[in-house]
Each structure stands twice: as C-alpha cells, then as structure tokens.
N, C-alpha and C positions, 0 to 999 in steps of 0.2 A: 694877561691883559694888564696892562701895568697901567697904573690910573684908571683904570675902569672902575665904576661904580656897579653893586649890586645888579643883577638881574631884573630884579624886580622892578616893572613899567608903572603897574598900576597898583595903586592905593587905597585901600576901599575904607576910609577913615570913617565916612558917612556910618558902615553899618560895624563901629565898634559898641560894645553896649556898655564895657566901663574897662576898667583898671583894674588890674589885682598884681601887688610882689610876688617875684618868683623868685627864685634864686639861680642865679647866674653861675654853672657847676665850673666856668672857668676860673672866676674870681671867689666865688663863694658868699657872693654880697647879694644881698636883694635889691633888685632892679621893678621898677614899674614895667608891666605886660600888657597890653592890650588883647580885651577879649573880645572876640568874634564868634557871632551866631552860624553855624553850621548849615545849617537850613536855608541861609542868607546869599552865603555862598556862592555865585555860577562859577559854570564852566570858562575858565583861561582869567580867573582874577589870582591876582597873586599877593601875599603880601611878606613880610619883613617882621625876622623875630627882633626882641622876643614878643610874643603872639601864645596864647593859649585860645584854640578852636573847638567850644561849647557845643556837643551834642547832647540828645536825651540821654543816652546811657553814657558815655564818654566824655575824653577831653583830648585833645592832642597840644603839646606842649613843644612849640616852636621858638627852639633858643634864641641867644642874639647872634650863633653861631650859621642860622640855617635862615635860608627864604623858602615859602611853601607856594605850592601851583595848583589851583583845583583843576585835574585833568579833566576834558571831556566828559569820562565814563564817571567822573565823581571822586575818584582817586586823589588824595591829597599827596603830593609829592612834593618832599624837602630835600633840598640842594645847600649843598653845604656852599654859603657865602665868599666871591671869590675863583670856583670850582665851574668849570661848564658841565652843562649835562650830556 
C-alpha cells in the first residue's frame, strides 16, 4: 500500500494517563510512550506505538514498530506497522 498511512483509525488520546521513555530497540534511543489504562480500553479502539498498556499485574509494551487493536473478546492484537492483518 504505498502511501498509505497506519492502520490505526482511532485515537483514544482522551484516556492516555501520562508519559514514560522507553527505549526504541531499533535505534536504541529513548523515545517518549504514551500510557494507557487497560481497563479503559473497549472493544475495536486502536492505538499507535510507541504505547505501554497498564494493567494490575502487567504491562504490554507497543513499539513504534507496531499498532495495537483491542479485539472483541479483549484480546490485544499488535500488527506490525505497514503489514495488513
């Protein structure tokens, strides 16, 4: 898809709760992440790494390599950026 842009439709900016550096394992540089509440979450929001997604016991860590899709069933699904599913 040549000029296409990202996957990702929707934005959910509203429920980011702050900022943390990750480290970008392409470059090796720390990048600002946006974190998002898990719990917050619905079914068919998507967003745009890099993203680290805050549960109680966990984290998932969505490079700038990957877009993620909360399935349905609650499933987080990451697609490599680019890539169709």
């Amino acid at each position: 898809m040549a000029g296409s842009t990202s996957p990702v439709s929707v934005l959910i900016t509203a429920r980011v709760r702050k900022e943390r550096a990750v480290i970008n394992t392409e470059t090796g540089e720390f990048e600002p992440a946006a974190l998002y509440d898990r719990s917050a979450l619905a079914a068919g929001e998507a967003l745009s790494g890099p993203a680290v997604i805050v549960e109680k016991d966990t984290a998932t860590v969505v490079s700038a390599a990957f877009d993620a899709l909360i399935h349905p069933h609650g499933h987080i699904i990451l697609t490599r950026k680019g890539q169709s599913s």
